[in-house]
N, C-alpha and C positions, 0 to 999 in steps of 0.2 A: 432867831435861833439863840437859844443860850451858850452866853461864851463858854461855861462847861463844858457844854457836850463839846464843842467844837475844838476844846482843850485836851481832848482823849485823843486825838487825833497825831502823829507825827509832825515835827515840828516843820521837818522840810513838806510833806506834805501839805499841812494846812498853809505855808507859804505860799504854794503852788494851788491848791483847788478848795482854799478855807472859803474864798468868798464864792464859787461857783455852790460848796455845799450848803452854804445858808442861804444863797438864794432856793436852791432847790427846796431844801427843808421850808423855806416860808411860804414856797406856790403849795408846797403836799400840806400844807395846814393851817392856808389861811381858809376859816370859814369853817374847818372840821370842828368835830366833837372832840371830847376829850381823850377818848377810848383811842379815835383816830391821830390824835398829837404824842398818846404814851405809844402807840407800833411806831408811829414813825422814829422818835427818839430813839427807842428798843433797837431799830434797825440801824441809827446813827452808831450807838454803843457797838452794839454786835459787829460793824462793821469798821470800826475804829480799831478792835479788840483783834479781828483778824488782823488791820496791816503791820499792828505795834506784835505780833504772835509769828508775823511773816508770813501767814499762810493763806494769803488770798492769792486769786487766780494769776495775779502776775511773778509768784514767788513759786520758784522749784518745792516749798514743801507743800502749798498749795494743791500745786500740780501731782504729786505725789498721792497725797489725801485721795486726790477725786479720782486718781489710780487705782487703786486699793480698794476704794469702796464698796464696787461691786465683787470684790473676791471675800471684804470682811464681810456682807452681808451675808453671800451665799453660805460660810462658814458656819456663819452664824444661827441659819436655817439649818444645815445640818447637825447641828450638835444640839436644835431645838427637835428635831424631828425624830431622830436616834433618843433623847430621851421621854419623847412621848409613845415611839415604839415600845419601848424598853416598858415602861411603865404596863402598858398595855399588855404585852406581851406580861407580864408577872402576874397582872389579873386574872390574864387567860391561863393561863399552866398550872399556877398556885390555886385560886379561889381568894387571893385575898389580897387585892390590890395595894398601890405603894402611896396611894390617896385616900388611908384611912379618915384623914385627921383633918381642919379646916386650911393648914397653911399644905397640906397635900394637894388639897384643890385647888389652891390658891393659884402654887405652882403646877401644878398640868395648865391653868387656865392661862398662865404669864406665858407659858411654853407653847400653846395654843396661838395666842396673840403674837408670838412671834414669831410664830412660823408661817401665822397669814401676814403678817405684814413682811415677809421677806420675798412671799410668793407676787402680791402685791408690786412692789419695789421695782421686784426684776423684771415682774410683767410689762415695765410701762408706766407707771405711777408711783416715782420715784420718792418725791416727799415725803406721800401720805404714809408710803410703806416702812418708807426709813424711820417716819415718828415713832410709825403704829411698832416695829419690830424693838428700836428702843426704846421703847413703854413696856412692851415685854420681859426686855430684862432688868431695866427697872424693877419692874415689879417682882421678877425673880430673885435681884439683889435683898429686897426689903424681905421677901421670905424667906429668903434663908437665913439673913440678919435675925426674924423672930425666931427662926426656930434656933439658933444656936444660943438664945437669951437663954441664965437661968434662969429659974419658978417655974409658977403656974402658966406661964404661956403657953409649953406644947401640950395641945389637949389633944384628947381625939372622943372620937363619938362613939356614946354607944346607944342602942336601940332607943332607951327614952329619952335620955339625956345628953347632955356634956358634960366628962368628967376632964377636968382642970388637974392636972396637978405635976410636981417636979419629978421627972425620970430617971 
């Protein structure tokens, strides 16, 4: 194992389980691929980062986080779900939906995405659902980011075309 990684680590910490981690890190990768020695690493940082952050399972904020979780996810569904009613609902009563334009769709689809990965989460498959629901807003952030850019980025579609241009 690299003294690096093992240098991310808390000092009293790595004092106490430096040499149990480098032995474990050398059984998970002796013989692996490459692909398989950059997760392990990944997971060395990521898990250095929570105890120097304080927030792994033996720390009150920890414990707090994994508290939370299931109330920020469900929330999070809801305010994904209220805006795909909404949207919907505008289609329905107007005629003229509020996903005229490509970053409209973009967003129903981020909003979409996370509100199956919330449904997901809470069902039982908490991972996948947690990635999948934070990819959603992810992707929510980045279009809303495009559309508040000025120029040519907000377009919207018309029958033959795209018209491009500053609003």
């Amino acid at each position: 194992m690299s003294r690096r990684l093992l240098r991310l680590y808390p000092a009293e910490f790595r004092r106490d389980f430096g040499d149990e981690i480098a032995e474990a890190h050398r059984e998970a990768t002796e013989g692996a691929g490459r692909l398989a020695r950059l997760r392990e690493g990944c997971d060395i940082v990521a898990h250095a980062l929570r105890l120097r952050l304080r927030v792994g399972s033996a720390h009150r904020g920890g414990l707090l986080l994994a508290a939370a979780a299931p109330f920020l996810l469900a929330a999070t569904g809801a305010r994904a779900a209220f805006l795909l009613a909404s949207a919907l609902n505008r289609a329905h009563v107007t005629g003229r939906p509020d996903f005229e334009d490509p970053v409209g769709y973009a967003l129903l689809a981020c909003d979409l995405l996370t509100l199956i990965g919330v449904v997901v989460a809470l069902s039982g498959r908490y991972a996948f659902g947690a990635r999948s629901a934070f990819a959603g807003v992810a992707g929510t952030s980045a279009c809303l980011l495009v559309a508040s850019l000025p120029g040519p980025w907000r377009c919207r579609w018309s029958t033959r075309r795209i018209c491009c241009r500053p609003w």
